[in-house]
C-alpha positions, -999 to +999 in steps of 0.1 A: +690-377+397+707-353+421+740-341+418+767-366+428+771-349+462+738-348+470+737-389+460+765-401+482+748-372+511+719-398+508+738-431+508+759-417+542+734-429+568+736-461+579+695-467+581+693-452+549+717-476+533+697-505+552+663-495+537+678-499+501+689-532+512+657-544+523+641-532+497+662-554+473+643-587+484+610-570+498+593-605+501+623-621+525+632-587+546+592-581+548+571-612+549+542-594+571+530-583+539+530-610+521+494-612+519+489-575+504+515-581+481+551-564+471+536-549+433+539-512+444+571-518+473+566-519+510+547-499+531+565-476+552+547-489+585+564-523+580+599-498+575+593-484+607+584-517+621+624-531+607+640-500+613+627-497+646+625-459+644+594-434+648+578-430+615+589-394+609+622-405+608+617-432+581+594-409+562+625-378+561+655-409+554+630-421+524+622-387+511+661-383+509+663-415+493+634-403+467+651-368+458+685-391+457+671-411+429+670-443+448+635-446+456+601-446+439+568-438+462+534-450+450+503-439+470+475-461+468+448-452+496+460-438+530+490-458+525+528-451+506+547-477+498+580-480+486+605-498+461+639-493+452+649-480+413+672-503+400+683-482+372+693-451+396+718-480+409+730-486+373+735-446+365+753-454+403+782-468+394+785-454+361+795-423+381+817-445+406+834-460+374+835-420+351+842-401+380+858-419+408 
């Protein structure tokens, strides 16, 4: 993980802070892909879709997200998809609780 300053950097954008909710229950926040599945995350086309925001905007907030810690990308084809990492929220607020 980053340093703490670089974490809460990441978790100081509103759409960013939206994605990770999202991505907590992929299958009710993103039932258009239902049919392909939620084993790797979501795709970031149905992100952009929810977000409402071009896809290089999505891409850069979850590539902040990724360096953050919060985030794991799997490629699998032409496509990325993406799903939260629950234990970067556990190591979370362990530093909220040691350090705040």
């Amino acid at each position: 993980m980053m340093n703490h300053v670089e974490i809460f950097k990441a978790l100081s954008n509103k759409t960013r802070l939206e994605i990770l909710e999202w991505l907590k229950e992929p299958e009710t926040n993103f039932p258009g892909q239902k049919e392909y599945g939620y084993v790797h995350g979501v795709c970031v086309g149905q992100l952009q879709i929810k977000a409402g925001l071009t896809q290089s905007t999505v891409s850069e907030y979850l590539s902040i997200l990724q360096r953050a810690g919060f985030v794991q990308a799997t490629r699998v084809g032409q496509w990325t998809y993406y799903k939260r990492d629950e234990a970067a929220f556990e190591k979370l607020s362990k530093v909220i609780s040691e350090f705040l």
